[in-house]
Short mmCIF file of the C-alpha atoms (twelve columns), coordinates in Angstrom:
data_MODEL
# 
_entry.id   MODEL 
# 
loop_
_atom_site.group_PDB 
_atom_site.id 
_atom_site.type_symbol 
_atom_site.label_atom_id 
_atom_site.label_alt_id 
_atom_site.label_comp_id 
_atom_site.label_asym_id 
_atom_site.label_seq_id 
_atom_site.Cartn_x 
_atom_site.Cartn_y 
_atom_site.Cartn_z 
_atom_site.pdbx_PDB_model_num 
ATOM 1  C CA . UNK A 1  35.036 102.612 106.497 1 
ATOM 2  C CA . UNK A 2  33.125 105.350 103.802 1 
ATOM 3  C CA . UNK A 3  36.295 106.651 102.892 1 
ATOM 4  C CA . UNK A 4  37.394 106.237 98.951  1 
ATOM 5  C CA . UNK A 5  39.631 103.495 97.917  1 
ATOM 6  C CA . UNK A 6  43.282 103.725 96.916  1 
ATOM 7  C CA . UNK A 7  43.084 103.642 93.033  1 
ATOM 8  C CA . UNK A 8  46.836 102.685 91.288  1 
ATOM 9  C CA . UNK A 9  48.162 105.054 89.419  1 
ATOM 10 C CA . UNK A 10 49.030 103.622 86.124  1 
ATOM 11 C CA . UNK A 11 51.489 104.981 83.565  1 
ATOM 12 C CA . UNK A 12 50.706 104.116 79.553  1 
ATOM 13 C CA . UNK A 13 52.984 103.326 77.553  1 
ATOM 14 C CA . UNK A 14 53.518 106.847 75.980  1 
ATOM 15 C CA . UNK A 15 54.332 108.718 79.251  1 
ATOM 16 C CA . UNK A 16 56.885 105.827 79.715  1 
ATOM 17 C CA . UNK A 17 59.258 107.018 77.222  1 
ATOM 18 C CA . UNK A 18 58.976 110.586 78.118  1 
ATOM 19 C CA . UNK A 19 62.441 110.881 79.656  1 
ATOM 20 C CA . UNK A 20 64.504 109.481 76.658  1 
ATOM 21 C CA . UNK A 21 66.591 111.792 74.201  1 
ATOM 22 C CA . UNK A 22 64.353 113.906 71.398  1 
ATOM 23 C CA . UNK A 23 61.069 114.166 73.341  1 
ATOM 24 C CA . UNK A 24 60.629 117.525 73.445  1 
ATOM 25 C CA . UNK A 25 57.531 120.039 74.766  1 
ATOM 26 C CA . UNK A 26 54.789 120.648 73.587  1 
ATOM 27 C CA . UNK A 27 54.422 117.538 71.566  1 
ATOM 28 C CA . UNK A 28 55.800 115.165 73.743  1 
ATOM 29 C CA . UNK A 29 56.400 111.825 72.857  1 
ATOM 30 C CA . UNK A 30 55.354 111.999 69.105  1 
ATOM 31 C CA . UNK A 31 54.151 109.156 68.096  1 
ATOM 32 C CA . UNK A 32 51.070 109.726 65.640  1 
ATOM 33 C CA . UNK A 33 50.860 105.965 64.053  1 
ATOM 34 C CA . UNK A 34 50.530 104.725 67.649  1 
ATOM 35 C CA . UNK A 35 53.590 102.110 66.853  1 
ATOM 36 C CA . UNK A 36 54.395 102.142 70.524  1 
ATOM 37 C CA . UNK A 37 51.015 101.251 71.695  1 
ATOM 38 C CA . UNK A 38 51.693 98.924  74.592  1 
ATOM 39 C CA . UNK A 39 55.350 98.659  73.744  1 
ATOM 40 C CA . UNK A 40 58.337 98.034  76.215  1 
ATOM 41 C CA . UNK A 41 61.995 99.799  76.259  1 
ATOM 42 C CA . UNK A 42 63.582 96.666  74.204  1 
ATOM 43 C CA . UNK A 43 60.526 97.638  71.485  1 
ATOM 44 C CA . UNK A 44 61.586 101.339 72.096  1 
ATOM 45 C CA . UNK A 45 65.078 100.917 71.655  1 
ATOM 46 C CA . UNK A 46 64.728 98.537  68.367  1 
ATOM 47 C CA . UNK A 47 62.563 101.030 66.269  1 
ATOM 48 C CA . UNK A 48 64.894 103.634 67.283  1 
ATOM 49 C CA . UNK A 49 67.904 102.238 66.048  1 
ATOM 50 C CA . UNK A 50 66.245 101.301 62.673  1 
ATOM 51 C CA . UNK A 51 65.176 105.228 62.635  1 
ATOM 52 C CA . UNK A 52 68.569 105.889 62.691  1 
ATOM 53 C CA . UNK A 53 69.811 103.116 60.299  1 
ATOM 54 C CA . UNK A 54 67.042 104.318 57.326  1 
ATOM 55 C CA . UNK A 55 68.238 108.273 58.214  1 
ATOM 56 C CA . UNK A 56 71.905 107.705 57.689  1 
ATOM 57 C CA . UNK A 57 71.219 105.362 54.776  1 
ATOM 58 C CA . UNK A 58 68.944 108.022 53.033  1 
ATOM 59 C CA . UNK A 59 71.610 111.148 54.038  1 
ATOM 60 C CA . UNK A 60 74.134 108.655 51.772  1 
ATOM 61 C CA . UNK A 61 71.977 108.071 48.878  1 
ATOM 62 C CA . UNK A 62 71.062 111.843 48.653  1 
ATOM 63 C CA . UNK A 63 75.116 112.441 48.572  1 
ATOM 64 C CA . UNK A 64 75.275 109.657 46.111  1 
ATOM 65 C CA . UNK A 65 72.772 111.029 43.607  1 
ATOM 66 C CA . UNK A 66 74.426 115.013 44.025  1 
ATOM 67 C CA . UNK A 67 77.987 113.514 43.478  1 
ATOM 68 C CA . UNK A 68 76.989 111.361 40.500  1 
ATOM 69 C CA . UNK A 69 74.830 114.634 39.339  1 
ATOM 70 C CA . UNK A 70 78.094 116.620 39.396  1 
ATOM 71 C CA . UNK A 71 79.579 114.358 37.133  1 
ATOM 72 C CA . UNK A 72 82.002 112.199 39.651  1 
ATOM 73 C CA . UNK A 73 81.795 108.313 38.949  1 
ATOM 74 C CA . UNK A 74 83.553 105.403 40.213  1 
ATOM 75 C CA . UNK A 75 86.389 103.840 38.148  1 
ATOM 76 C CA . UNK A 76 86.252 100.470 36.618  1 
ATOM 77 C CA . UNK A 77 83.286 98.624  35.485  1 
ATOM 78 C CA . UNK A 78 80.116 98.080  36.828  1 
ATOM 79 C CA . UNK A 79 79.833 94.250  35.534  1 
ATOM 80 C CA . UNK A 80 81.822 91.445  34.098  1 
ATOM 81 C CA . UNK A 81 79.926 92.381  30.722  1 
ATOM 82 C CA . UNK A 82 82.214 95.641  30.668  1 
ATOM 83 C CA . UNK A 83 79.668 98.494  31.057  1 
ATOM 84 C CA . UNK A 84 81.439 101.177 33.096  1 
ATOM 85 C CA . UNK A 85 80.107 103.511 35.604  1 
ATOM 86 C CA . UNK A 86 80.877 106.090 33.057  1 
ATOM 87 C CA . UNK A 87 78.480 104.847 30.717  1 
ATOM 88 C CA . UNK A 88 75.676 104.794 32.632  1 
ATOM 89 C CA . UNK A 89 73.490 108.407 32.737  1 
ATOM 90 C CA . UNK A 90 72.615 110.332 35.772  1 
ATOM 91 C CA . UNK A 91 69.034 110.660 37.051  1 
ATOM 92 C CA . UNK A 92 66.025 109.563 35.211  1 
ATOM 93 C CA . UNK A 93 67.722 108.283 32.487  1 
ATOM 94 C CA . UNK A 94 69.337 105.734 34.507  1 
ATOM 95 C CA . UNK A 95 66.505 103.753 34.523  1 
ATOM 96 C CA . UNK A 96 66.247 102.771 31.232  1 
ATOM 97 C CA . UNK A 97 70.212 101.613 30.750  1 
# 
């Protein structure tokens, strides 16, 4: 009759993910914007793929700008006007033509 209640143990949303792929000791599940804040696997799952999408798309336009910086363009024209790929400057200067 005096003796405690049973009180649930209750998981938060962090310590939910901590079995999935890149969670690593001692940080954890790092998460320091607190984007997963109440968030279920489907969340989980959707923010990781786009993590993934904006990485590989970044890793190509880095290899874009060092090819184009070594001097390799694409053939042919940019535009129906004529201006060629050629024509255009690296970097900066690309900008402004």
């Amino acid at each position: 009759a005096f003796a405690p209640s049973q009180v649930a143990q209750t998981t938060t949303s962090l310590s939910a993910f901590e079995g999935e792929v890149g969670v690593q000791a001692p940080l954890g599940l790092f998460d320091p914007l607190g984007l997963l804040d109440d968030a279920d696997q489907e969340r989980f799952d959707r923010l990781r793929y786009v993590e993934i999408k904006h990485g590989r798309i970044s890793q190509l336009a880095f290899l874009g700008n060092i090819i184009t910086r070594a001097g390799v363009h694409l053939p042919g024209n940019i535009d129906s006007a004529g201006t060629s790929f050629d024509s255009i400057p690296d970097g900066w200067a690309a900008v402004g033509a």
